[in-house]
C-alpha angles and dihedrals in degrees: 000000000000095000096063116108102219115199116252092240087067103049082054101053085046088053100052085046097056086046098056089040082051087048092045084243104113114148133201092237082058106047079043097055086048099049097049097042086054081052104045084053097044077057096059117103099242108050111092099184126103118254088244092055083048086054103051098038086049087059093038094062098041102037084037119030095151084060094073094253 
């Protein structure tokens, strides 16, 4: 997982989303953009990942960044 570029437009919706979910704030038009957006990449030709390791390395980097996410 660790090997997936993710695009920086991504990493940004999954950070506002992990700072409304910290805030208690988390809406619906957020966790959808962000899900979709994990989707429409998993789509592209060249990524070669599952939408659920997407998924986790996109947390990973953004809940988890010392670990070398």
């Amino acid at each position: 997982m660790s090997d997936i570029e993710f695009p920086d437009h991504l990493i940004a919706l999954e950070c506002r989303a992990w700072k409304e979910l910290q805030a208690g704030k988390l809406t619906v038009a957020t966790a959808t953009a962000v899900h979709e957006g994990i989707v429409e990449y998993v789509a592209r030709d060249d990524v070669e990942a599952t939408r659920l390791e997407v998924e986790m390395g996109l947390k990973r980097i953004v809940r988890h960044p010392a670990d070398g996410g």
